[in-house]
C-alpha positions, -999 to +999 in steps of 0.1 A: +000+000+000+016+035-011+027+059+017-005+086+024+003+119+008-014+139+027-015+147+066-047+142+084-040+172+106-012+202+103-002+232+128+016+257+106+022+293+112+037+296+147+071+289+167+073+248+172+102+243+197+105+207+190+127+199+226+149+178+195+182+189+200+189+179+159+159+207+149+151+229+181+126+252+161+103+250+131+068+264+120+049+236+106+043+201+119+022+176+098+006+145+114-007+111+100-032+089+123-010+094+158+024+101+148+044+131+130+055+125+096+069+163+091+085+184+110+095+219+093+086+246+074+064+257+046+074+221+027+054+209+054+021+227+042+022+204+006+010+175+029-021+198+033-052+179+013-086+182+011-093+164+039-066+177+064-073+199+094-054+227+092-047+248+128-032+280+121-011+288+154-008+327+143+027+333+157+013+309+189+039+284+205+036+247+201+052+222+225+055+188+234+028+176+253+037+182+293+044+156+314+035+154+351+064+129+366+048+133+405+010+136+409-021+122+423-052+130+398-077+108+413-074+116+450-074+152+434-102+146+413-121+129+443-115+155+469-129+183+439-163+162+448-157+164+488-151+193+513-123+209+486-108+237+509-080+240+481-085+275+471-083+294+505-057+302+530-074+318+557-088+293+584-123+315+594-127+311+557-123+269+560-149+272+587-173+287+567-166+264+538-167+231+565-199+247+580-215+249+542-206+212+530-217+199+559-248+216+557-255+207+521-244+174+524-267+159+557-268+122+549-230+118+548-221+101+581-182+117+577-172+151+568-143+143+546-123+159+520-089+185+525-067+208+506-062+232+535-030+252+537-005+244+573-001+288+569-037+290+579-031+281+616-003+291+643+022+266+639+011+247+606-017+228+634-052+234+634-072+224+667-099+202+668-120+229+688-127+249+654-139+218+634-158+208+670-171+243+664-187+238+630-193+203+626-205+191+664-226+161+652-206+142+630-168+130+627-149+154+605-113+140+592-098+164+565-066+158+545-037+188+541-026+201+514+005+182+512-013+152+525+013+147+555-011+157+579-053+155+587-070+176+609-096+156+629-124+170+653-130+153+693-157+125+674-135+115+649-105+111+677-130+094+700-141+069+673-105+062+665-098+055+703-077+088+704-067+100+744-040+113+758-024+078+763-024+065+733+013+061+713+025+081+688+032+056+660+069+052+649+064+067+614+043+093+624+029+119+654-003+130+676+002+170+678-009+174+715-016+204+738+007+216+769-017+192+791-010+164+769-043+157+750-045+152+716-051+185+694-071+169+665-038+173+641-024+139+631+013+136+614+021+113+586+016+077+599-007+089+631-029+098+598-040+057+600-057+063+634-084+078+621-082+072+586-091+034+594-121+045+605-131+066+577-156+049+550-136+041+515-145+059+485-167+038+463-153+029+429-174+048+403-168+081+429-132+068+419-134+067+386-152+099+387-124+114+405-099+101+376-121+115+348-124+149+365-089+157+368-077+142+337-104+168+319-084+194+342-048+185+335-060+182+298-071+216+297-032+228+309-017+215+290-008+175+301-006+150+280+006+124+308+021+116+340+032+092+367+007+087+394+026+086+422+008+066+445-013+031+432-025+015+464-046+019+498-027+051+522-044+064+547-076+077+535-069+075+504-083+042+483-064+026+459-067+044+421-055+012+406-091-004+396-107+033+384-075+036+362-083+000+349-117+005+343-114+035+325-088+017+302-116-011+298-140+013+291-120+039+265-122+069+289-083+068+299-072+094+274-038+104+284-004+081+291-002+071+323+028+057+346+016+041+374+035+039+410+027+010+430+029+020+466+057-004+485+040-008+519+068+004+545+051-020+573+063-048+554+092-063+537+101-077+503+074-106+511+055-080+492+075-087+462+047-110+448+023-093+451+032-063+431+045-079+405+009-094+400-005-064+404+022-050+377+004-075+351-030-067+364-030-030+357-009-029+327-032-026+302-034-003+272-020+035+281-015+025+316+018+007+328+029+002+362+062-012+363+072+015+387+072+009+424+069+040+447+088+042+483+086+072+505+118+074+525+106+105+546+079+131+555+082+170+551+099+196+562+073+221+574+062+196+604+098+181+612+095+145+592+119+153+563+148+128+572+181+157+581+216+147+581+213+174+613+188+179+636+163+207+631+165+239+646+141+250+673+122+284+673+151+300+696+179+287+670+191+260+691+196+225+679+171+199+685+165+159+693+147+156+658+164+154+626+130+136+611+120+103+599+136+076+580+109+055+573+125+027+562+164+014+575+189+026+554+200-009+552+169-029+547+160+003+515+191-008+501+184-045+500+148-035+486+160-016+460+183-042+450+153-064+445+131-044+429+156-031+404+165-069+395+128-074+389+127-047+365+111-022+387+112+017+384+120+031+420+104+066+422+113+075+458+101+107+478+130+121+489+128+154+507+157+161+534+191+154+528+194+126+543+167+107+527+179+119+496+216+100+502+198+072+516+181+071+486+209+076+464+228+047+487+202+021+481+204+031+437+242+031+440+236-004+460+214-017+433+235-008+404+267-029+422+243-056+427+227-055+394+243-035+367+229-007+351+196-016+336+177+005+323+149+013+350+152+050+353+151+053+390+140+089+397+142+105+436+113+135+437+108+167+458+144+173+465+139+200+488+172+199+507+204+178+488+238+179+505+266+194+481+283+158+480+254+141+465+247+162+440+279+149+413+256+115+421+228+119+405+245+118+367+270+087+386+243+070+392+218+077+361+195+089+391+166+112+376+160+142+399+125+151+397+116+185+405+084+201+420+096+234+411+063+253+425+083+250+458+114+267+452+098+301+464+097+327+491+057+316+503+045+315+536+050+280+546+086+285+533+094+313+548+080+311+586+078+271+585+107+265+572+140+282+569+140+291+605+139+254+620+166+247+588+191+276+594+215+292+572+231+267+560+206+243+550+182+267+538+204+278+512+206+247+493+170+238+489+159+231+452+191+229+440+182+227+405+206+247+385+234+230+407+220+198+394+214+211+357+252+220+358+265+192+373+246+165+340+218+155+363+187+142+341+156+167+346+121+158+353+095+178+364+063+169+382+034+192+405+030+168+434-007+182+425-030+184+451-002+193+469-004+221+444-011+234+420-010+209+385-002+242+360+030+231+342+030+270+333+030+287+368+059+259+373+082+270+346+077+306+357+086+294+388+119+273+381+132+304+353+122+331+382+125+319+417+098+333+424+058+325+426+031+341+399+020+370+411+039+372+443+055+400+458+084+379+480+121+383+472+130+356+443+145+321+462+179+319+460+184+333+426+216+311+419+196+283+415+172+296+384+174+276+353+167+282+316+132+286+302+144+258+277+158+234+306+127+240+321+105+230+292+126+199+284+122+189+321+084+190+316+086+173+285+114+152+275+129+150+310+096+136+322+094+114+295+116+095+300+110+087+338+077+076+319+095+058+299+074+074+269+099+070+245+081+077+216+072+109+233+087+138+248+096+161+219+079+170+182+100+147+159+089+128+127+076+090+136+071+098+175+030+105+184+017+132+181+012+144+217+010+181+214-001+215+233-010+246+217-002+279+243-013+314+230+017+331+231+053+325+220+070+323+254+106+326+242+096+362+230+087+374+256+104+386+289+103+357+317+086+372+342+054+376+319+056+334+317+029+326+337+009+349+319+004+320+290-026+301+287-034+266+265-059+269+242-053+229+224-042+194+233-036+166+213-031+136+222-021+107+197-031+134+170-065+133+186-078+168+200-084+162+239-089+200+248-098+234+229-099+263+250-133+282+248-133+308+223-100+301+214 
C-alpha cells in the first residue's frame, strides 16, 4: 500500500520548539493517524489535502505535550467532589466552607475531604475545637494540602480510640496540647488512626475522580504523567481499579505511569504481590512497572529525614532530625530487589538525608545488578547535601523536580527556613546546581499538593519566584533556563515515563501536542505565567480546545 500523501492534521504558522536537540525550532508540523510524519517549514504545508485539518497557530507556540512525573489525579479529582478547601488560606474562611458542605451534604455520616493550607493556623496545626465548632454532630477528618497531615475533630478522635495515652506511632505523630491531649492534628503515619475508621470511596466516585482531573490536566496542557501513589494510604483508596476501568472502558485518554505503593510496614514478602499487580493493571496507556517508596515526610512539620537535627524556634539544635521510614540498610536491600525485577524506584525524597539514603540504596542496586535500564528517579528534593549532587549523573538517578516549591511563600518562609538555618536553607531546590553538574531533569506538580499548572511551574523554576507574588525571588543562583525547564516537563519527564516515543515533536514519535497562545521565548520571563493553553492533542486526537479560542 503506497505511503498517504497527505497529513490528516497540520499546525503551521507559529514557533514549534521541538525539545529535539537535531531541529530545536520549526513552524509547521504535519501528522498522519497518531504520529508526526513532518517536521518543518512551509514544505510541510504540501502535505495539506482536502481532507486535512489545518490549525493555524498565528505566531502561537507549540510544544510537546507536558508531562507530570509526581501527581495524584484521582485523590485530586475525588476531593474536587468532597469538602475541597484547596482555594483558600485563611482558616475562618475553612470554617465557613466546612460549616456549608456539611450543611449541604446531611446524609453523609463523615465530613471528609482536605486541601487546607499548614499557613492557615499558628504553627502549621489546626485544633480540633474549630472543626468541634462547626461540625458538632458528625466525625470530621480532613486531609492537608500536602497530604502529610489531617485535621480531625474530638468525634473523629474518639471513634478512633484517640486519648492522651495513646502512642504516637513510629512513622508518624499526635500533635498534643501543653496538658497532653490530643489537638485533633495527626502527622504522617498517626494519619491511620483515624483514617481506618473513615468509609472508603466507592469505585465509580473513583473513577469519577480520575475523569475529573484528567479533563483538568488536559485543559493545561498535560498530555501524561506518573501517578505517584497506586494503592490503599491512609484515607486515600487505591486508584489502581478506576485507572483500569477506565482503560476497559475507553475513557483513559492520556499516558499514564503508574506507582505502586511499596508498603513500608512490610518487607520484600510484598515482592509477589506487586508484581501481579504490575500484570493486572498494565493494560493499554496504563503501565505500572514503577514501584513508589517514601523514605521521609516534610519539612514544614519536622519528618523530612536531616543529616542534622532541626533547629528549634530560639535557634538551638534539637532531638529531631526527622524520619527515616524505612532502614537505610533494609531500603538498600529492597531496591536491589526491585531493580533486578525490572522495577522503576520513584522514591520521595525530601531532606538530605533521605535523599543519600536514597541515592545509597540506587548506587547499591546498580553494584548488585548493573545498570539496567529502570530509570530510577528521587522526587521533591527540597534539601540535597553538596556531596550528592555529582551522584545523580553517577548513578543515572533522575531528579524530579516540583519546582512550584522553590519560592519565598509562607509555609517556606516562617515554616521552614527558620527550624533549617543558614546553612541548609540555602541549598534547597538545587536545580541549576544539578542542571550544571549533568543530572537528568524531570519535572512533576506533586498536584494536590499544588497546584497541577506546568505553566505557573516554569515561571517558577526560570524566576524563583511564585506568579503573582510579591516575595524576594528564592535563591536566585539556583534559576534555570526557560528551555531546561520545558525539556524537564517534557522530554525530561518522559523518559521517567519511559514514553519513549514521546517527549519532543519529531517525525515518527506521536503526536502528543499543546497549543499555548503566546510564543513564550519572546517574551520577557517574568510575563511566563501569563500564557494560557488553548489545544491538546493527544495521539493526534484533540483532547482540549480552550473556549473561544
Amino acid at each position: 500500500m503506497p505511503a498517504p500523501t497527505t497529513a490528516d492534521l497540520v499546525l503551521t504558522g507559529g514557533r514549534v520548539h521541538t525539545v529535539d536537540p537535531l531541529r530545536p525550532y520549526a513552524t509547521s508540523v504535519a501528522v498522519i493517524g497518531e504520529r508526526v510524519v513532518a517536521v518543518g517549514h512551509d514544505e510541510v504545508r504540501d502535505l495539506i489535502g482536502p481532507s486535512t485539518e489545518v490549525v493555524d497557530l498565528h505566531g502561537r507556540l507549540l510544544v510537546p505535550g507536558f508531562q507530570d512525573a509526581h501527581a495524584h489525579p484521582v485523590g485530586a479529582g475525588v476531593e474536587m467532589g468532597q469538602c475541597d478547601l484547596s482555594e483558600s488560606a485563611d482558616a475562618g474562611a475553612y470554617a465557613k466552607r466546612i460549616r456549608a458542605y456539611a450543611d449541604a451534604h446531611p446524609d453523609r455520616p463523615w465530613i471528609t475531604g482536605g486541601g487546607w493550607s499548614m499557613e492557615a493556623f499558628p504553627g502549621g496545626t489546626p485544633d480540633r475545637a474549630l472543626l468541634d465548632s462547626v461540625v458538632p454532630d458528625r466525625p470530621a477528618y480532613l486531609v492537608n494540602r500536602d497530604h502529610h497531615g489531617a485535621w480531625a475533630n474530638t468525634r473523629a478522635l474518639d471513634i478512633a480510640g484517640i486519648t492522651r495515652d495513646t502512642p504516637d506511632p513510629a512513622d508518624g505523630r499526635i500533635e498534643r496540647d501543653a496538658a497532653g491531649q490530643p489537638t485533633g492534628m495527626l502527622q504522617e503515619g498517626a494519619m491511620r488512626l483515624v483514617a481506618d475508621h473513615v468509609p472508603g470511596t466507592t469505585p465509580d466516585e473513583q473513577l469519577a475522580g480520575l475523569l475529573r482531573a484528567q479533563a483538568v490536566l488536559h485543559s493545561l496542557g498535560v498530555t501524561a504523567w506518573q501517578d505517584a501513589l497506586l494503592g490503599d494510604h491512609a484515607s486515600t483508596a487505591d486508584p489502581a481499579p478506576a485507572y483500569r476501568r477506565a482503560v476497559e472502558q475507553g475513557l483513559l485518554t492520556a499516558r499514564v505511569r503508574g506507582a505502586l505503593w511499596w508498603d513500608r510496614a512490610r518487607g520484600t514478602e510484598q515482592l509477589p504481590e506487586l508484581v501481579a499487580r504490575r500484570e493486572k493493571f498494565t493494560l493499554g496507556n496504563l503501565n505500572c512497572h514503577t514501584v513508589k517508596i517514601m523514605q521521609d515526610g516534610i519539612a514544614e512539620n519536622h519528618t523530612a529525614a536531616m543529616l542534622a537535627p532541626y533547629l528549634t524556634a530560639c535557634g538551638c539544635a534539637s532531638d529531631n532530625s526527622g524520619i527515616s521510614f524505612i532502614d537505610p540498610e533494609d531500603l538498600a536491600a529492597i531496591v536491589t530487589r526491585l531493580d533486578a525485577e525490572d522495577f522503576q524506584v520513584h522514591f520521595h525524597a525530601l531532606g538530605d538525608r533521605a535523599v543519600r539514603e536514597a541515592l545509597d540504596a540506587v548506587e547499591a542496586a546498580r553494584r548488585a545488578n548493573g545498570r539496567r535500564d529502570n530509570r530510577h528517579h528521587l522526587a521533591h528534593l527540597q534539601v540535597v547535601h553538596s556531596a550528592d549532587v555529582p551522584r545523580f549523573r553517577a548513578l543515572d538517578a533522575s531528579a524530579n523536580i516540583q519546582a512550584l516549591w522553590a519560592a519565598h511563600e509562607p509555609q517556606m518562609d516562617d515554616l521552614t527556613i527558620p527550624f533549617l538555618g543558614d546553612e541548609r536553607s540555602a541549598r534547597q531546590y538545587p536545580f541549576a546546581d544539578l542542571l550544571r553538574s549533568g543530572a537528568h531533569l524531570a519535572a512533576g506538580s506533586d498536584w494536590p499538593v499544588s497546584s497541577p499548572d506546568p505553566i505557573a511551574a516554569l515561571h517558577t523554576a526560570v524566576n524563583r519566584h511564585q506568579p503573582g507574588s510579591d516575595r524576594p525571588v528564592f535563591l536566585p543562583e539556583q534559576r534555570i533556563g526557560l528551555t531546561a525547564a520545558l525539556a524537564a516537563y517534557t522530554a525530561g519527564s518522559a523518559y521517567v515515563n519511559h514514553l519513549d516515543g514521546t517527549g519532543t515533536i519529531t517525525p515518527g514519535k506521536l503526536a502528543d501536542l499543546t497549543v499555548l497562545d503566546r510564543d513564550l521565548f519572546a517574551r520577557p520571563p517574568e510575563e511566563i505565567a501569563l500564557a494560557r493553553v488553548e489545544q491538546t492533542f493527544v495521539g493526534g486526537r484533540r483532547v482540549y480546545h480552550a473556549p473561544n479560542a
